[in-house]
mmCIF file of the N, C-alpha and C atoms, coordinates in Angstrom:
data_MODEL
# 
_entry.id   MODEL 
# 
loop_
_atom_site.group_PDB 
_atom_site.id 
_atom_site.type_symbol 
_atom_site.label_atom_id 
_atom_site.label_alt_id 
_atom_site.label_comp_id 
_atom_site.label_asym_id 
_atom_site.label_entity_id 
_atom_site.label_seq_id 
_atom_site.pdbx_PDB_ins_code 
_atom_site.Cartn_x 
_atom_site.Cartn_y 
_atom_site.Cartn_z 
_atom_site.occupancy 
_atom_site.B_iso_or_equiv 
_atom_site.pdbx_formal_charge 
_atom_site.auth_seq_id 
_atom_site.auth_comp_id 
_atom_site.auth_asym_id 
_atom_site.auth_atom_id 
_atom_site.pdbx_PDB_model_num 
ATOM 1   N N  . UNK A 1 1  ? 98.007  -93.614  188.686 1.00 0.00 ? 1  UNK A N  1 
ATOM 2   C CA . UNK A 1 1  ? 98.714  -93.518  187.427 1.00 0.00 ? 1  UNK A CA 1 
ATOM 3   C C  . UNK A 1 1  ? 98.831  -92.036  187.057 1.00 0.00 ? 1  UNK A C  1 
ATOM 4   N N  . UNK A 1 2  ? 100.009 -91.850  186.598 1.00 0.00 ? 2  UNK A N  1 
ATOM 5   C CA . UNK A 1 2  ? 100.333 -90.099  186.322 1.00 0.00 ? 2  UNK A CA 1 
ATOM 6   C C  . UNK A 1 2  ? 99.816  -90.066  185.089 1.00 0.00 ? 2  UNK A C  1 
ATOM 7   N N  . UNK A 1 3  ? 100.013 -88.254  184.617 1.00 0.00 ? 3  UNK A N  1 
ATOM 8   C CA . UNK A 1 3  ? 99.417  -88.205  183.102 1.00 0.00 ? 3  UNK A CA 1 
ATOM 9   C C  . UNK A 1 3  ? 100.350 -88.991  182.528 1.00 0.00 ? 3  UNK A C  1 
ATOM 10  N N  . UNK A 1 4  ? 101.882 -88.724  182.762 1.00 0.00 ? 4  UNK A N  1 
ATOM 11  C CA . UNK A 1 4  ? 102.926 -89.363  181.686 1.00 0.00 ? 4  UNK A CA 1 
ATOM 12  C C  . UNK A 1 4  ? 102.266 -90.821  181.589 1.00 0.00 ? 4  UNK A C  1 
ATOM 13  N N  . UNK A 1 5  ? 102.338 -91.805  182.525 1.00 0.00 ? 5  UNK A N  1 
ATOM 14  C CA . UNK A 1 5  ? 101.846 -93.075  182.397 1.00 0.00 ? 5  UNK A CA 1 
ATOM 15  C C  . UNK A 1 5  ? 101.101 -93.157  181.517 1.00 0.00 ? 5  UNK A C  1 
ATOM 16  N N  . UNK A 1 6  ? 99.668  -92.600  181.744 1.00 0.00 ? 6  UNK A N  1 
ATOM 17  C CA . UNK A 1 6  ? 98.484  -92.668  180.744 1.00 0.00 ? 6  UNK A CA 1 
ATOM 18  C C  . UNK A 1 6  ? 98.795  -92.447  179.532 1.00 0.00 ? 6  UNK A C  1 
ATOM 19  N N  . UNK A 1 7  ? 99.721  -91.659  179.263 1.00 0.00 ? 7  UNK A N  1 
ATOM 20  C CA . UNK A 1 7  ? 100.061 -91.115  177.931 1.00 0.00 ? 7  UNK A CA 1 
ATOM 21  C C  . UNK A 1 7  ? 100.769 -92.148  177.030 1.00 0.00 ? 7  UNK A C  1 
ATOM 22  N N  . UNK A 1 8  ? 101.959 -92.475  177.745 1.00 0.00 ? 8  UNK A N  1 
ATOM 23  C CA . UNK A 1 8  ? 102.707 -93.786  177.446 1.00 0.00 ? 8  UNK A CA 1 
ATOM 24  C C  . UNK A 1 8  ? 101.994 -94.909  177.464 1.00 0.00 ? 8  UNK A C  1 
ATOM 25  N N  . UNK A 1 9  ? 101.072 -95.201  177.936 1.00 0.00 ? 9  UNK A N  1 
ATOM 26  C CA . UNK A 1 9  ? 100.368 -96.354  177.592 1.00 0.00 ? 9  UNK A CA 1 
ATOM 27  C C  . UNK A 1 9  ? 99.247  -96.116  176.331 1.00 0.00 ? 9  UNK A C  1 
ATOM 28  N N  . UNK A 1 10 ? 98.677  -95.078  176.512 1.00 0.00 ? 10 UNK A N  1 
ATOM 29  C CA . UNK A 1 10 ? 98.090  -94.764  175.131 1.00 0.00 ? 10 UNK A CA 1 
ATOM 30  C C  . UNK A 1 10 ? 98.697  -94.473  173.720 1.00 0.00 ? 10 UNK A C  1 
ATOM 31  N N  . UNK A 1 11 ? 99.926  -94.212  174.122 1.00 0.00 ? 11 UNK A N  1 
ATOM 32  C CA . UNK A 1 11 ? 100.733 -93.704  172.847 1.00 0.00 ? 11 UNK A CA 1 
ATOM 33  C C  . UNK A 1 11 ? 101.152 -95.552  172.398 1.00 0.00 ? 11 UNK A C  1 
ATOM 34  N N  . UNK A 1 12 ? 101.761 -95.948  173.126 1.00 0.00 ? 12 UNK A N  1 
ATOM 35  C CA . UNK A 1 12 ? 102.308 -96.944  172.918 1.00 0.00 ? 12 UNK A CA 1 
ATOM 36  C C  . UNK A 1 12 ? 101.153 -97.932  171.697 1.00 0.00 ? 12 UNK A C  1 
ATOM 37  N N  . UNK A 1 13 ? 100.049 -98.169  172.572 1.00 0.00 ? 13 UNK A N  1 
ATOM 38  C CA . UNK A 1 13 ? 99.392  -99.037  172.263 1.00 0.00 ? 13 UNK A CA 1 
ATOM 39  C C  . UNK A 1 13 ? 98.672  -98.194  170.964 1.00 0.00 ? 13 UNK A C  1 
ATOM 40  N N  . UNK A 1 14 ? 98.411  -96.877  170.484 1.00 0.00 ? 14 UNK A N  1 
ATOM 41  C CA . UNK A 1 14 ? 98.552  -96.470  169.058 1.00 0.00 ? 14 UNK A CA 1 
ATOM 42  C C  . UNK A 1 14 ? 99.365  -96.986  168.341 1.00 0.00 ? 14 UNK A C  1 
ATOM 43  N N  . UNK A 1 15 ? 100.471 -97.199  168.649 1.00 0.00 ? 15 UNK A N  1 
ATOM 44  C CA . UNK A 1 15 ? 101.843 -97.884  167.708 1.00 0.00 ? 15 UNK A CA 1 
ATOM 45  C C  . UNK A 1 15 ? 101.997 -99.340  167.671 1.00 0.00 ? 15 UNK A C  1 
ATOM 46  N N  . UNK A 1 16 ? 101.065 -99.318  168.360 1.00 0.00 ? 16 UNK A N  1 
ATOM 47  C CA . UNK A 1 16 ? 100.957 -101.318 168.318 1.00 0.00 ? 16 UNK A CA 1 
ATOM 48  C C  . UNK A 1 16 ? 102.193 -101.827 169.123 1.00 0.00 ? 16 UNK A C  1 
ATOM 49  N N  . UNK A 1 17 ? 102.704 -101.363 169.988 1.00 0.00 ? 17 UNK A N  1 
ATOM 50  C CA . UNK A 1 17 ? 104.041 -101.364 171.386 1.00 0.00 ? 17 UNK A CA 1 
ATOM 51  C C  . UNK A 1 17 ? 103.358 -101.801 172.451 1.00 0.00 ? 17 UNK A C  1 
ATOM 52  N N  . UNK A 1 18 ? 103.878 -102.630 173.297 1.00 0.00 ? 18 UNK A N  1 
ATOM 53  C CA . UNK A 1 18 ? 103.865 -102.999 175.102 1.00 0.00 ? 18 UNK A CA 1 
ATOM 54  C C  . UNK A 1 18 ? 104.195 -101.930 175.923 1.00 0.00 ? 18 UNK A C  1 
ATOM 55  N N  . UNK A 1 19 ? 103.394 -101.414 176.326 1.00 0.00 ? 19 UNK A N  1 
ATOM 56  C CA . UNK A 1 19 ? 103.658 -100.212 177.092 1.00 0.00 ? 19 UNK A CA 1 
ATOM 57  C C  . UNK A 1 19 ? 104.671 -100.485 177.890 1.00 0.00 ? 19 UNK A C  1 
ATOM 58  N N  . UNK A 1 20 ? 104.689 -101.675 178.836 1.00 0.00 ? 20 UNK A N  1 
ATOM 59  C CA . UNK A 1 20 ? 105.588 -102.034 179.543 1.00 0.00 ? 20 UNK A CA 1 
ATOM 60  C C  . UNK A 1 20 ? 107.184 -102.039 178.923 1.00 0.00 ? 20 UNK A C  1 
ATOM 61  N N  . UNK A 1 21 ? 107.644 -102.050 178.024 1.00 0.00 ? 21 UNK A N  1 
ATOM 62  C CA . UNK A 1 21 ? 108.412 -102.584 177.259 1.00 0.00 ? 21 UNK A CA 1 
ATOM 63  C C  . UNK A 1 21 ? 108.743 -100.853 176.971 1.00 0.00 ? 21 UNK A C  1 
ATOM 64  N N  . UNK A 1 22 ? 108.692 -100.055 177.706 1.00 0.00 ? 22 UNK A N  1 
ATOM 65  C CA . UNK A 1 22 ? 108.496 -98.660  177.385 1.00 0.00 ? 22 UNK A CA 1 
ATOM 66  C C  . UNK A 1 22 ? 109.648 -98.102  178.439 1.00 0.00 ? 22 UNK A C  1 
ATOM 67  N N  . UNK A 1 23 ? 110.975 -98.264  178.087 1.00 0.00 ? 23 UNK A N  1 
ATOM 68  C CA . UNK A 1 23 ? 112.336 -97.556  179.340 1.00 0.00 ? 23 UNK A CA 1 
ATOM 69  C C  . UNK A 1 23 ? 112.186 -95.982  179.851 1.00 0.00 ? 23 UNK A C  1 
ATOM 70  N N  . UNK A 1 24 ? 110.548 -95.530  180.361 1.00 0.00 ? 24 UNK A N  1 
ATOM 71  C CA . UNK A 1 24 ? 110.189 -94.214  180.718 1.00 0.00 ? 24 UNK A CA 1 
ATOM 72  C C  . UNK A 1 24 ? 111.134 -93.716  181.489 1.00 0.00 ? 24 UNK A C  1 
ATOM 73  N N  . UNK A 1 25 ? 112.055 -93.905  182.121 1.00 0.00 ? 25 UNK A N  1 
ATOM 74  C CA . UNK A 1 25 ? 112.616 -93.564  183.441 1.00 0.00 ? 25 UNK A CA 1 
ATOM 75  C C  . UNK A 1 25 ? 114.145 -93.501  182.184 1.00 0.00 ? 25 UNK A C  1 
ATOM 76  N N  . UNK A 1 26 ? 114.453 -94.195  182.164 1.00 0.00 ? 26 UNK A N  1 
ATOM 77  C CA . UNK A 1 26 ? 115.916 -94.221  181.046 1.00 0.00 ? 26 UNK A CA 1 
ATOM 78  C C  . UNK A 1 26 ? 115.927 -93.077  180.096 1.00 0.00 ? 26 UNK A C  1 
ATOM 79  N N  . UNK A 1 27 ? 114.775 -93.526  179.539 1.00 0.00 ? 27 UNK A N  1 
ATOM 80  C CA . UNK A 1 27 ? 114.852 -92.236  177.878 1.00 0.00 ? 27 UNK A CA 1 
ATOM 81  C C  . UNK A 1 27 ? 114.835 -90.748  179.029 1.00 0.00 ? 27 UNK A C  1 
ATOM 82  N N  . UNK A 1 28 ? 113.685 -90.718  179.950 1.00 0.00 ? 28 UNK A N  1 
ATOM 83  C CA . UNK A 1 28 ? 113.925 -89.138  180.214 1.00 0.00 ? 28 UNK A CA 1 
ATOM 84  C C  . UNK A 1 28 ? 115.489 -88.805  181.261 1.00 0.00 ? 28 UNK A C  1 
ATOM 85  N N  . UNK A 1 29 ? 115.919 -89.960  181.686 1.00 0.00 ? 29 UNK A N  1 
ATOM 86  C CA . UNK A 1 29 ? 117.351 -89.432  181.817 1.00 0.00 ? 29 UNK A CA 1 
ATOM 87  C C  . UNK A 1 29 ? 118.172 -89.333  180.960 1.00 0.00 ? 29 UNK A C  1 
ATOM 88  N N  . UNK A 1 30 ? 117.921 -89.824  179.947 1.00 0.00 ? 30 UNK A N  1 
ATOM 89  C CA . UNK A 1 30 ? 118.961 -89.586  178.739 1.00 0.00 ? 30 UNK A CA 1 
ATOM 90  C C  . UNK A 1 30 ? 118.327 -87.792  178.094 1.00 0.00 ? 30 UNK A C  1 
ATOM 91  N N  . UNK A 1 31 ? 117.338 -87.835  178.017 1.00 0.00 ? 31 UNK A N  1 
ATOM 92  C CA . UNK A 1 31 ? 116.609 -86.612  177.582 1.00 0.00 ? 31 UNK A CA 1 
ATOM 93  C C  . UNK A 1 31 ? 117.476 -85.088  179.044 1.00 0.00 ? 31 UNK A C  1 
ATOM 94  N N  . UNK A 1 32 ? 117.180 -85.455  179.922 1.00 0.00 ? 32 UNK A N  1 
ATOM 95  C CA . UNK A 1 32 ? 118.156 -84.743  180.903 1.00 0.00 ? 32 UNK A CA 1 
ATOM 96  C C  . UNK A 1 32 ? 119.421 -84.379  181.044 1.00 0.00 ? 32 UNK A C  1 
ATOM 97  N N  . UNK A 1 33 ? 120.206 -85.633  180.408 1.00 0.00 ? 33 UNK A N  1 
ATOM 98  C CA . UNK A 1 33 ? 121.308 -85.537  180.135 1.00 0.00 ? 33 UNK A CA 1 
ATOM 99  C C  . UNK A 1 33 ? 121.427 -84.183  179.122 1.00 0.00 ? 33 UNK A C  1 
ATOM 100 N N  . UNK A 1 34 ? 120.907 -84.573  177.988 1.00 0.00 ? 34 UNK A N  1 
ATOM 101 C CA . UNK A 1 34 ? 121.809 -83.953  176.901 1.00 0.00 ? 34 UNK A CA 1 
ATOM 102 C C  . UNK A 1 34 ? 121.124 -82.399  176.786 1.00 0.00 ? 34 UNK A C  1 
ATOM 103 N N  . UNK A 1 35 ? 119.713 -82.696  177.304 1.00 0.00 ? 35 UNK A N  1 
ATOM 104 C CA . UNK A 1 35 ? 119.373 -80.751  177.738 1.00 0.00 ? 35 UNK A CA 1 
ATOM 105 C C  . UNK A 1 35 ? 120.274 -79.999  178.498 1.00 0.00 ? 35 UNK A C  1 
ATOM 106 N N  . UNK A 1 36 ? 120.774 -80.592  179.386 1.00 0.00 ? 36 UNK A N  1 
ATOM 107 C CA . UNK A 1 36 ? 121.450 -80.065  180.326 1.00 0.00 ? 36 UNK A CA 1 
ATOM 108 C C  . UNK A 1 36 ? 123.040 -79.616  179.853 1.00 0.00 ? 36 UNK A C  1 
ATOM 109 N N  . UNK A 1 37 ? 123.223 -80.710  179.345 1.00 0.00 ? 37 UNK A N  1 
ATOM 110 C CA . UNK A 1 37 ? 125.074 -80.778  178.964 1.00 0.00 ? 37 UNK A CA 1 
ATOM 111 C C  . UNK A 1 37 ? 125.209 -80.760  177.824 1.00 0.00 ? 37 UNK A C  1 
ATOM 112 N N  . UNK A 1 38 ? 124.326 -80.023  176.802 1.00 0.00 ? 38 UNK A N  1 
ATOM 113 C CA . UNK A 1 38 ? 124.417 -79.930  175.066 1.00 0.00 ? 38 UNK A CA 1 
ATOM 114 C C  . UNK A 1 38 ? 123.785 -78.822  174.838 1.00 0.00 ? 38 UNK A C  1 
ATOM 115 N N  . UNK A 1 39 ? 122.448 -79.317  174.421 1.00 0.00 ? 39 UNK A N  1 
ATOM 116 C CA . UNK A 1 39 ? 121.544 -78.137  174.238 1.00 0.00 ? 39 UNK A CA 1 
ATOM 117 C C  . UNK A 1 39 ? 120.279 -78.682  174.095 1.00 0.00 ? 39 UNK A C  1 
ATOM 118 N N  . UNK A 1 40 ? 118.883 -78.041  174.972 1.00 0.00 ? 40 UNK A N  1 
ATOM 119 C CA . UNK A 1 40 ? 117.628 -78.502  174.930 1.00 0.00 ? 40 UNK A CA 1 
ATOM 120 C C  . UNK A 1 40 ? 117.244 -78.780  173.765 1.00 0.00 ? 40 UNK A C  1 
ATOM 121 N N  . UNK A 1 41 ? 116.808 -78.230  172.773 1.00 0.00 ? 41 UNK A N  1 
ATOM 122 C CA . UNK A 1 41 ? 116.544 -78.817  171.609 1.00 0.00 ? 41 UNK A CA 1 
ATOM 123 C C  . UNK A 1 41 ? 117.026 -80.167  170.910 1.00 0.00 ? 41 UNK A C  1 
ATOM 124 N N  . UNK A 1 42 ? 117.924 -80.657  172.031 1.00 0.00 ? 42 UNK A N  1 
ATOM 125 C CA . UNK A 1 42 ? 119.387 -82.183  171.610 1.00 0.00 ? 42 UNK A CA 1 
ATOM 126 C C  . UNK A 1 42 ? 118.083 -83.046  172.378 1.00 0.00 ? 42 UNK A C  1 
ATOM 127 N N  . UNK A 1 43 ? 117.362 -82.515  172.975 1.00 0.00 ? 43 UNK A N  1 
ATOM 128 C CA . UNK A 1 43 ? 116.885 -83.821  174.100 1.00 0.00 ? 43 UNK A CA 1 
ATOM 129 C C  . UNK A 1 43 ? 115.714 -85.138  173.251 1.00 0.00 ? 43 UNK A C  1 
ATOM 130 N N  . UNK A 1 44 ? 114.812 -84.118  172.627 1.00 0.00 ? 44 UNK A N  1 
ATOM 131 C CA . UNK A 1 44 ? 114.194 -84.601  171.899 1.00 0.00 ? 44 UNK A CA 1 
ATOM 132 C C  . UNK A 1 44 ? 114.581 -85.472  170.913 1.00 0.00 ? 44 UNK A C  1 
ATOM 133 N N  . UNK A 1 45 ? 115.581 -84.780  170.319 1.00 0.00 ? 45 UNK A N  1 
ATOM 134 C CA . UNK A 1 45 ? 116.159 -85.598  168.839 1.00 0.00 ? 45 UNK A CA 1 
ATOM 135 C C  . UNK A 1 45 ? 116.905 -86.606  169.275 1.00 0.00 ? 45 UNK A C  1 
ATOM 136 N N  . UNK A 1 46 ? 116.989 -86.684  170.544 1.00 0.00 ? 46 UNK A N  1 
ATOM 137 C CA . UNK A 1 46 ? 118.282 -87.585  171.556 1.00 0.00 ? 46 UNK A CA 1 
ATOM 138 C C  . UNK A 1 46 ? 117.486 -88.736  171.780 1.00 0.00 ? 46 UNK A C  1 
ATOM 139 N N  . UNK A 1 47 ? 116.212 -88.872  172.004 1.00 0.00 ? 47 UNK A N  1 
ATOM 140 C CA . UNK A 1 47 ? 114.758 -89.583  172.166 1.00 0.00 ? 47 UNK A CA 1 
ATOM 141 C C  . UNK A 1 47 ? 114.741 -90.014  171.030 1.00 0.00 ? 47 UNK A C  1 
ATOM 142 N N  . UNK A 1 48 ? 114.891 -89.885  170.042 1.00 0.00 ? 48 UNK A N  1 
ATOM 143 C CA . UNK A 1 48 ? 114.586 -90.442  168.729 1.00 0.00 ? 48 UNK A CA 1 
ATOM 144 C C  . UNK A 1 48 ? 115.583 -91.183  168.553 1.00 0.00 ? 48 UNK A C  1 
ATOM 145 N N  . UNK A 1 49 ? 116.902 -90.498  168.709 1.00 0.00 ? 49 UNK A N  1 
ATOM 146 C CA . UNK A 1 49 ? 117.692 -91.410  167.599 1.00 0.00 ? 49 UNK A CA 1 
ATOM 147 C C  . UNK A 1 49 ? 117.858 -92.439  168.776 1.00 0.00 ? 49 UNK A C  1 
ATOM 148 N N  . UNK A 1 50 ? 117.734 -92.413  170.059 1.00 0.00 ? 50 UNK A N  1 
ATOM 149 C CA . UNK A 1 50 ? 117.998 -93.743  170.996 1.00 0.00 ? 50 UNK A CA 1 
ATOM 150 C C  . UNK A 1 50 ? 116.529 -94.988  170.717 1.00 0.00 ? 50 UNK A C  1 
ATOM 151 N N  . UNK A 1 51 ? 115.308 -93.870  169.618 1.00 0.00 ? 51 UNK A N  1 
ATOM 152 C CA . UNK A 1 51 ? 114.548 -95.283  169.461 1.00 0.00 ? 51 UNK A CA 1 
ATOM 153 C C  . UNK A 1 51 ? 115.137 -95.886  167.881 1.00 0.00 ? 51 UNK A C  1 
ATOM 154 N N  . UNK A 1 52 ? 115.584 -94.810  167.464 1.00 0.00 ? 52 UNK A N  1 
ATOM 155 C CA . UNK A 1 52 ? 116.316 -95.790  166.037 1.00 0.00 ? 52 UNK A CA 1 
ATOM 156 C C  . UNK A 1 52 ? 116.831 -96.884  166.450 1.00 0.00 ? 52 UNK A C  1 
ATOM 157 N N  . UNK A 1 53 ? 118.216 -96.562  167.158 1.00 0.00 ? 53 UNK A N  1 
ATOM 158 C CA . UNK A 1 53 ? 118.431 -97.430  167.827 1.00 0.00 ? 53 UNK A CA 1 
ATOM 159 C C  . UNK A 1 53 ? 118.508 -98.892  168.592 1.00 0.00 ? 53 UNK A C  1 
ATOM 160 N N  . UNK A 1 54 ? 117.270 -98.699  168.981 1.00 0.00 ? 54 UNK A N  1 
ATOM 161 C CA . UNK A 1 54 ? 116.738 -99.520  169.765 1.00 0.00 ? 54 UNK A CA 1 
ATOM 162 C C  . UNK A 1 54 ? 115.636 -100.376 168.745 1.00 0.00 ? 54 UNK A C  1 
ATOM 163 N N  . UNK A 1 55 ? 115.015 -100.065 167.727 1.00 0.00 ? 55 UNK A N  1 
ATOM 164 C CA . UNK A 1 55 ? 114.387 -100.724 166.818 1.00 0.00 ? 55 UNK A CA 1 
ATOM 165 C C  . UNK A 1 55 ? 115.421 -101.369 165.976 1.00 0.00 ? 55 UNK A C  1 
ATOM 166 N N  . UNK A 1 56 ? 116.537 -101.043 166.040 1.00 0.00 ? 56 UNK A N  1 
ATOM 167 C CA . UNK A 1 56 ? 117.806 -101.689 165.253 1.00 0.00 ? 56 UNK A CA 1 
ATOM 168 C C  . UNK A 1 56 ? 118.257 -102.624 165.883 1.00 0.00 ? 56 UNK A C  1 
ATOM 169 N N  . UNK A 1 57 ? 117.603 -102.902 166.869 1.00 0.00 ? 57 UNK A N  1 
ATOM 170 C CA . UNK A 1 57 ? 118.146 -103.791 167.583 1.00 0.00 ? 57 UNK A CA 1 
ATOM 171 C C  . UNK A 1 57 ? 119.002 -103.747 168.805 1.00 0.00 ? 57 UNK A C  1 
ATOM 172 N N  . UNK A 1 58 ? 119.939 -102.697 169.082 1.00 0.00 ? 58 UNK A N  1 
ATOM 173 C CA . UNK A 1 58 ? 120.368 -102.053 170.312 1.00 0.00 ? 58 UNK A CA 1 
ATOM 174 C C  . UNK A 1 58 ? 120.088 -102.416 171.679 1.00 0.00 ? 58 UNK A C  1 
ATOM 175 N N  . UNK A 1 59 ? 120.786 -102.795 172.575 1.00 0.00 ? 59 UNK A N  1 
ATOM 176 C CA . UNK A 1 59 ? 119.863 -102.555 173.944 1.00 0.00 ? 59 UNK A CA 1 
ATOM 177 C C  . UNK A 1 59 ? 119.580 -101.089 174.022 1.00 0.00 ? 59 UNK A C  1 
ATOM 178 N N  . UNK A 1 60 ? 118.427 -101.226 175.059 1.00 0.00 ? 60 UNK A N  1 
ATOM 179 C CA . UNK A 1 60 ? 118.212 -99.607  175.584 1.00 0.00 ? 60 UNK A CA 1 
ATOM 180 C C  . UNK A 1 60 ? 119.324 -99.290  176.251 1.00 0.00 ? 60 UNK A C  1 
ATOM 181 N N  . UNK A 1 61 ? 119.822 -100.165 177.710 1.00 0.00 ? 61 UNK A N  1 
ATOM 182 C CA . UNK A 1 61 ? 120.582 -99.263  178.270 1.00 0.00 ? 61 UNK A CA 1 
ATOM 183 C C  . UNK A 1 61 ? 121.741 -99.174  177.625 1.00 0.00 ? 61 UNK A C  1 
ATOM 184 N N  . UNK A 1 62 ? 122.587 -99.764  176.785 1.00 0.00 ? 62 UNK A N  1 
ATOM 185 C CA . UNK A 1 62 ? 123.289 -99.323  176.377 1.00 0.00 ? 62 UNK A CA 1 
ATOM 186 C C  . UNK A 1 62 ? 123.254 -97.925  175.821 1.00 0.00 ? 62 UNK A C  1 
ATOM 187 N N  . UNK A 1 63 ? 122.469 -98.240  174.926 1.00 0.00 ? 63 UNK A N  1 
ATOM 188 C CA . UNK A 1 63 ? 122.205 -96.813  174.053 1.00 0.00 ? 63 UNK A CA 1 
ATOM 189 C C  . UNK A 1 63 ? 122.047 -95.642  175.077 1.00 0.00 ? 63 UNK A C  1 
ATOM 190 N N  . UNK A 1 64 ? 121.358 -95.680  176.144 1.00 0.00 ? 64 UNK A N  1 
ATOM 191 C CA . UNK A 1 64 ? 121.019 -94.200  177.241 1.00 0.00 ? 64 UNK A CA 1 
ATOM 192 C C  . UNK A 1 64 ? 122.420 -94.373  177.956 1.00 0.00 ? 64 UNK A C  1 
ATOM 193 N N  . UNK A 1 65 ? 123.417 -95.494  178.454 1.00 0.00 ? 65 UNK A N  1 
ATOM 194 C CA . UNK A 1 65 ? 124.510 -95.328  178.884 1.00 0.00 ? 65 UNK A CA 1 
ATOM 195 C C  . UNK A 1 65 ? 125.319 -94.023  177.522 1.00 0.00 ? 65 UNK A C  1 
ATOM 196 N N  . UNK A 1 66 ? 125.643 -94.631  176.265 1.00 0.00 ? 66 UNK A N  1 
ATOM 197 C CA . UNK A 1 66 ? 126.333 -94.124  175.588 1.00 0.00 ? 66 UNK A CA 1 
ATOM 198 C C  . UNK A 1 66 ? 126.184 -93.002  175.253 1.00 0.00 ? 66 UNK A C  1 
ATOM 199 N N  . UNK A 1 67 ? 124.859 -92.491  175.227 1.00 0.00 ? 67 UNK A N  1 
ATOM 200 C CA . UNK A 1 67 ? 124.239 -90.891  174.768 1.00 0.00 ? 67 UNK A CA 1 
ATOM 201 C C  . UNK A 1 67 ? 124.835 -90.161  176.223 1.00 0.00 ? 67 UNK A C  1 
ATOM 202 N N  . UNK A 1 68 ? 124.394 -90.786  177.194 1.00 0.00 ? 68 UNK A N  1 
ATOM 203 C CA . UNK A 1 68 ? 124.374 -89.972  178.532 1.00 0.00 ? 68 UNK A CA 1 
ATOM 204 C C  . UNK A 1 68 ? 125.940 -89.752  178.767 1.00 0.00 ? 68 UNK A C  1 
ATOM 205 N N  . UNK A 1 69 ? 127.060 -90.397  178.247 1.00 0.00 ? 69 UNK A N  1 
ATOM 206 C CA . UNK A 1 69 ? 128.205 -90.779  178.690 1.00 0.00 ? 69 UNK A CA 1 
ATOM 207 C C  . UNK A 1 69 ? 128.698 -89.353  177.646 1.00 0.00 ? 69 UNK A C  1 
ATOM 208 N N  . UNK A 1 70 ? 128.205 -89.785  176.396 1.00 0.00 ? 70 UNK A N  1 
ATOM 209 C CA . UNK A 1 70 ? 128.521 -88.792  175.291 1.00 0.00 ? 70 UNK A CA 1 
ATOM 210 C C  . UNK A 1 70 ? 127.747 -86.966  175.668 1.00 0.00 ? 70 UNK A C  1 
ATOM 211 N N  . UNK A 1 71 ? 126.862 -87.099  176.225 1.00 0.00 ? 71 UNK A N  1 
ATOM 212 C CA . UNK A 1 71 ? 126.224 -85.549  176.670 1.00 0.00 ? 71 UNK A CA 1 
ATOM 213 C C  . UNK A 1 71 ? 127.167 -85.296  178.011 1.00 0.00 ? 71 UNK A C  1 
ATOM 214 N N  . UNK A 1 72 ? 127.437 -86.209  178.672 1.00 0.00 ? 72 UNK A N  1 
ATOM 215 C CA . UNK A 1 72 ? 128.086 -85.766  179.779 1.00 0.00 ? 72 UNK A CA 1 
ATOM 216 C C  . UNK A 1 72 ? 129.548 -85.132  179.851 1.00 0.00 ? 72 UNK A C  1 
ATOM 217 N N  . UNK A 1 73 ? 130.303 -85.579  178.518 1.00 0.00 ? 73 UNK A N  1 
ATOM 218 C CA . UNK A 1 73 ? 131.685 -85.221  178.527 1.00 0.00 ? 73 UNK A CA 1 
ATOM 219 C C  . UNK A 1 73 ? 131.299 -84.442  177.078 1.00 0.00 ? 73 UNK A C  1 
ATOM 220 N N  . UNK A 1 74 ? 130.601 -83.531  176.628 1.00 0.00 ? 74 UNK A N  1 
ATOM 221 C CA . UNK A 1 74 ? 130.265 -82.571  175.485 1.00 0.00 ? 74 UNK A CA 1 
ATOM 222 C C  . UNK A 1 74 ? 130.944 -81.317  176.319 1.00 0.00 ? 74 UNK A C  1 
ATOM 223 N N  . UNK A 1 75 ? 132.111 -80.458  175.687 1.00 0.00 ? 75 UNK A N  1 
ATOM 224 C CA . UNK A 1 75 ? 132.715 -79.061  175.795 1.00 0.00 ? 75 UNK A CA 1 
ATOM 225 C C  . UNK A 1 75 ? 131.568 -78.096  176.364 1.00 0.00 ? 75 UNK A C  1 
ATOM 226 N N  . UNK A 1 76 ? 131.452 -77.244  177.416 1.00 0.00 ? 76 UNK A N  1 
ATOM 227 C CA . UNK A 1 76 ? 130.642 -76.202  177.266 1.00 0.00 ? 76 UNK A CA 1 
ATOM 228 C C  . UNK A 1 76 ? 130.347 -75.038  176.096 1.00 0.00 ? 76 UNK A C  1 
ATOM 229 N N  . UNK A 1 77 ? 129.208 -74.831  176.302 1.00 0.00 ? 77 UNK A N  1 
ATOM 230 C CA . UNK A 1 77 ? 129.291 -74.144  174.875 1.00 0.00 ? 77 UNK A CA 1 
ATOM 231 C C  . UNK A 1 77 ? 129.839 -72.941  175.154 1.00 0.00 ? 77 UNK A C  1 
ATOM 232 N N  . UNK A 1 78 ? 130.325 -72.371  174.586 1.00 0.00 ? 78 UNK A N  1 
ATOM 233 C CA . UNK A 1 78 ? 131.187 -70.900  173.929 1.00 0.00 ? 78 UNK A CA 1 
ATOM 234 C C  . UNK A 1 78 ? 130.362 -69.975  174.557 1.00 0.00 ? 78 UNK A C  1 
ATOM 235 N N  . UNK A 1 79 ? 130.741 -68.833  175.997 1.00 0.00 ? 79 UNK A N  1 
ATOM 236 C CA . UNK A 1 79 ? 129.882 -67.636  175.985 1.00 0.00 ? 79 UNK A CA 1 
ATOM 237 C C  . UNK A 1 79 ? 129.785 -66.650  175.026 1.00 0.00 ? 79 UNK A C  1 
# 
């Protein structure tokens, strides 16, 4: 088990969450996405609002399809 694992299972189960029930692999490609093709500081807040989201009821992958779809076609930024 990696640190991330351990972490995610400890974090989770602080929040009273199924670790399993935890899209680790999804959220940090969505987190990849939008560092990459927005701006790093987007990745984090990109993590959040995909758990708003997703506590709203949302599927996950939808939501990491639509962020990732939306970071992927974002303008480069301005040199």
């Amino acid at each position: 088990m990696s640190d991330l694992d351990r972490w995610v299972t400890k974090a989770a189960e602080e929040l009273g969450l199924d670790p399993s029930e935890v899209p680790v692999t999804t959220v940090l490609a969505v987190a990849k996405d939008v560092a990459h093709g927005v701006v790093r500081p987007g990745a984090p807040v990109s993590a959040y609002l995909m758990g708003l989201a997703v506590g709203r009821g949302a599927a996950p992958a939808d939501v990491a399809d639509r962020l990732s779809d939306l970071a992927n076609s974002w303008p480069p930024a301005a040199p």
